[in-house]
KEKE-3310 file (N, C-alpha, C; in steps of 0.2 Angstrom, whole numbers, plus 5000, padded with zeros to 4 digits):
npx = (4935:4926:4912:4893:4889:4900:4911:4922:4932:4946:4958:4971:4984:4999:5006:5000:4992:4973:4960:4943:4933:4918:4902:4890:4876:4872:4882:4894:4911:4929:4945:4962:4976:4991:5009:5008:5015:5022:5029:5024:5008:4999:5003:5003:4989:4985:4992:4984:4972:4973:4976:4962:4954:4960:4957:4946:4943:4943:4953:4962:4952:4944:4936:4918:4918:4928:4931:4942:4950:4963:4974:4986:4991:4985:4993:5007:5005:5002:5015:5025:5041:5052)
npy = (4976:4981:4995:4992:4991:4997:5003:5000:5010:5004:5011:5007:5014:5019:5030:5034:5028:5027:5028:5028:5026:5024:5026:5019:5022:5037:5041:5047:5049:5046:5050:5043:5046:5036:5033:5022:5006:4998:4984:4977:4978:4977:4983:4994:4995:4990:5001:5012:5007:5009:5020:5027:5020:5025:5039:5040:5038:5023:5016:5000:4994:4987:4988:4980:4977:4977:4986:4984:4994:4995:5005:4999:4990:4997:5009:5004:4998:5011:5016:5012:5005:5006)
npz = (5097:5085:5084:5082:5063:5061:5047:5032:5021:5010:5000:4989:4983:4972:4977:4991:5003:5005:5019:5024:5036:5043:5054:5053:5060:5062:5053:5055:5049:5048:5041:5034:5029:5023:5020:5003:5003:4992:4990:4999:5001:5011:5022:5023:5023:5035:5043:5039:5044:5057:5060:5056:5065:5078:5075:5077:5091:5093:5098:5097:5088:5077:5061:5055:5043:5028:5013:4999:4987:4975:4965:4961:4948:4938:4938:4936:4925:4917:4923:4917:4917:4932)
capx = (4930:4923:4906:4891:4890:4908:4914:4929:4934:4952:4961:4982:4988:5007:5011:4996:4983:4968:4954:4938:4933:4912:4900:4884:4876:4876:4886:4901:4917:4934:4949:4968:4982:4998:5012:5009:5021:5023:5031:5020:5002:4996:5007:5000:4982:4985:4991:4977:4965:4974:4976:4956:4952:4963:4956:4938:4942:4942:4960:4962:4947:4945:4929:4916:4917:4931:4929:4947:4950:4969:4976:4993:4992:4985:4996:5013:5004:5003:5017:5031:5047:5056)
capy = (4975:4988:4996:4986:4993:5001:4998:5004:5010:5006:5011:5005:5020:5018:5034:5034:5023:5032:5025:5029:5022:5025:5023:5018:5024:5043:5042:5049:5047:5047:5046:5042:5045:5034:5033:5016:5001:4993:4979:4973:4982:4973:4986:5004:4995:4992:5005:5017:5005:5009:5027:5029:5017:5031:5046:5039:5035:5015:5013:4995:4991:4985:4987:4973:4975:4980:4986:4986:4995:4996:5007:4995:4986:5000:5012:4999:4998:5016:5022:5007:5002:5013)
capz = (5092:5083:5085:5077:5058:5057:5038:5032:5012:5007:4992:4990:4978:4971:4983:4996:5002:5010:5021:5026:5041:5044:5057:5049:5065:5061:5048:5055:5044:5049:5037:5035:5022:5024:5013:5002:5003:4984:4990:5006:5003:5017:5029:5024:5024:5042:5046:5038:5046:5063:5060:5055:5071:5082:5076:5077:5097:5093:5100:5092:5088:5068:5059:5053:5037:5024:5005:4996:4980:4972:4958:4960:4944:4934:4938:4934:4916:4915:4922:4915:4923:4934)
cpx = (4927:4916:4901:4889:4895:4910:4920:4930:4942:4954:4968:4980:4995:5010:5007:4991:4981:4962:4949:4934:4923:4908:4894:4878:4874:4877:4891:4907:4923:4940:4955:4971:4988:5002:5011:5018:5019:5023:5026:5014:4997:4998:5004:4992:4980:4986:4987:4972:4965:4974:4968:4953:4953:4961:4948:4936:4941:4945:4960:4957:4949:4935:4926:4917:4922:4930:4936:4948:4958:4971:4984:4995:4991:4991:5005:5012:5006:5010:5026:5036:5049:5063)
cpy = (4982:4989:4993:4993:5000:4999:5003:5001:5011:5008:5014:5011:5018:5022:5032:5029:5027:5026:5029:5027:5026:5023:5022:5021:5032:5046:5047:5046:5050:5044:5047:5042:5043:5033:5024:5012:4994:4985:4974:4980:4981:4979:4991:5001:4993:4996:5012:5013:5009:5017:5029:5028:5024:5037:5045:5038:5025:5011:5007:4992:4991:4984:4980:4972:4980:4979:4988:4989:4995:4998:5003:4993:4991:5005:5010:4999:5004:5018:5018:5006:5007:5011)
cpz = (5091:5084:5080:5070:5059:5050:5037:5022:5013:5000:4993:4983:4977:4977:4989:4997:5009:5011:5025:5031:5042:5048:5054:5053:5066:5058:5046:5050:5048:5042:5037:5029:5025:5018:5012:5002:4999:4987:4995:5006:5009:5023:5027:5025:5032:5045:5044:5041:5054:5064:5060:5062:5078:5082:5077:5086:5099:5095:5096:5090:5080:5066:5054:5048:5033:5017:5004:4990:4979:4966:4956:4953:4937:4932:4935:4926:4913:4914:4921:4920:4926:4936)
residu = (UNK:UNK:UNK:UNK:UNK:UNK:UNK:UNK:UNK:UNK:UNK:UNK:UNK:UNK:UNK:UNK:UNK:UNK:UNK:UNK:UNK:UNK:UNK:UNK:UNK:UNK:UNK:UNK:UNK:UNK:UNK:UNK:UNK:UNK:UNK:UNK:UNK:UNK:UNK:UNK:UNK:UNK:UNK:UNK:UNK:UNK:UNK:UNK:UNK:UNK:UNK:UNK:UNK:UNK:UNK:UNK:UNK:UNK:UNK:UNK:UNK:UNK:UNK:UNK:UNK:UNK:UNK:UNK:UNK:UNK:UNK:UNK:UNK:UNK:UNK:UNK:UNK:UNK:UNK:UNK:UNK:UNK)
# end
C-alpha cells in the first residue's frame, strides 16, 4: 500500500508512456519513461507505475489515486496506417 495521498499522473504516448508518481505530503515527485505497448497499453502503464513506485522507495507499493491520459487515438488519426 502506498503512502496516504500518493497520486500518480499517466500518459500512454504511441512511443512512450511517462508517469508521475507524487507525494502530496511534501510534494515530492518521482518519474518514469517506458517504452509504450500499442497493443496491450495496460503493460507500459504497469510498468511505469512500478518503475516510479521503485525509484520513489515504495518497492510494490501502488498509489491511491491514478489520473490517465492517452495520445493513442490521436496520434492513429494523425499519423494514418503504417
Amino acid at each position: 500500500m502506498a503512502p496516504p495521498g500518493c497520486r500518480a499522473a499517466v500518459d500512454v504516448g504511441s512511443a512512450f508512456t511517462h508517469v508521475c508518481l507524487m507525494e502530496e505530503e511534501g510534494g515530492r515527485t518521482y518519474t518514469a519513461r517506458v517504452p509504450s505497448t500499442p497493443c496491450h497499453p495496460g503493460r507500459a502503464v504497469l510498468a511505469g507505475l512500478a518503475e516510479a513506485a521503485r525509484r520513489a522507495g515504495l518497492g510494490g507499493a501502488v498509489p491511491g489515486q491514478v489520473v490517465l491520459g492517452h495520445t493513442l487515438a490521436a496520434a492513429a488519426l494523425l499519423e494514418g496506417p503504417r
